[in-house]
C-alpha positions in Angstrom: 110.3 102.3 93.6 107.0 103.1 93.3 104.5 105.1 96.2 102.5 102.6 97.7 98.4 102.4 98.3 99.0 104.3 101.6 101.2 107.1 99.9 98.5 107.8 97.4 96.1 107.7 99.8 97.8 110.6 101.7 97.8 112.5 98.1 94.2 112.4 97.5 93.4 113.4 101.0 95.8 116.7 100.2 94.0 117.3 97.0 90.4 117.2 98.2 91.2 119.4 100.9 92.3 121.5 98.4 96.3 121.5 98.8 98.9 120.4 96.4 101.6 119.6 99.2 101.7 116.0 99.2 101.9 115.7 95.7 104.7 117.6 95.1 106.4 116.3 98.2 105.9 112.1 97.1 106.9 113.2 93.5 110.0 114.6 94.6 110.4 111.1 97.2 108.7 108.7 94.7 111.0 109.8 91.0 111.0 106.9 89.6 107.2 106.5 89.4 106.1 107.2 86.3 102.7 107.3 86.4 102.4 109.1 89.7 105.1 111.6 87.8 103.0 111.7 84.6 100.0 112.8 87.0 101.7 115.7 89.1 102.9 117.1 85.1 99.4 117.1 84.2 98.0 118.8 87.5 100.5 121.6 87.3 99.5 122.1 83.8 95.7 122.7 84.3 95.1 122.8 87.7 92.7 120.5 87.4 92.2 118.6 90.5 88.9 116.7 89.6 91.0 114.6 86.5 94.3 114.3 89.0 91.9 113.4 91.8 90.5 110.5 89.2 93.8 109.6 88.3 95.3 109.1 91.6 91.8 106.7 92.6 92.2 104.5 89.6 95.7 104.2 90.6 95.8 103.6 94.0 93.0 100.9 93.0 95.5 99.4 90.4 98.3 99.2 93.4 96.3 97.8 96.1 95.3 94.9 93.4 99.0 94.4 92.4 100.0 94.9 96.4 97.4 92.3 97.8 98.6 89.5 96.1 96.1 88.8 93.8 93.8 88.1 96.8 91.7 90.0 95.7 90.9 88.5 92.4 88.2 85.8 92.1 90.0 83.2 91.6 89.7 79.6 93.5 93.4 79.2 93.0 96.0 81.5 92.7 98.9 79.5 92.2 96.9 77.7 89.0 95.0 80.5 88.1 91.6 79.1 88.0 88.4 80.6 87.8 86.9 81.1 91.2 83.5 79.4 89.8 83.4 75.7 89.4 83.3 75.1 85.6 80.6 71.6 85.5 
């Protein structure tokens, strides 16, 4: 399972204030995620909380798109897939 919008959320609030907490506690909860797992390796590494901090944005903005639905996307219809602009 992978950490949800809400749980990456809580991650980058912990990293801008400067702590490295919630990371390492939702990589120990979250161990089959990857790509959260892939970003924790990295951190510890270089301690380099301005990439992780990028990293864990662009991901959390990749699972709220998967997590909405597809709502999101500009489309006029999900279910068909069409383009959210009439085509004339």
């Amino acid at each position: 399972m992978n950490a949800s919008q809400y749980i990456l959320a809580e991650i980058i609030e912990h990293l801008e204030k400067g702590s490295d907490e919630g990371l390492v506690k939702f990589v120990k909860r979250y161990p089959q995620d990857r790509e959260l797992k892939r970003i924790s390796e990295n951190y510890e590494e270089k301690k380099d909380a301005k990439t992780a901090l990028e990293k864990l944005k662009n991901l959390r903005a990749d699972r709220r798109l998967i997590h909405s639905g597809g709502t999101q996307l500009n489309l006029k219809d999900r279910r068909r897939m069409t383009a959210g602009k009439d085509k004339r």
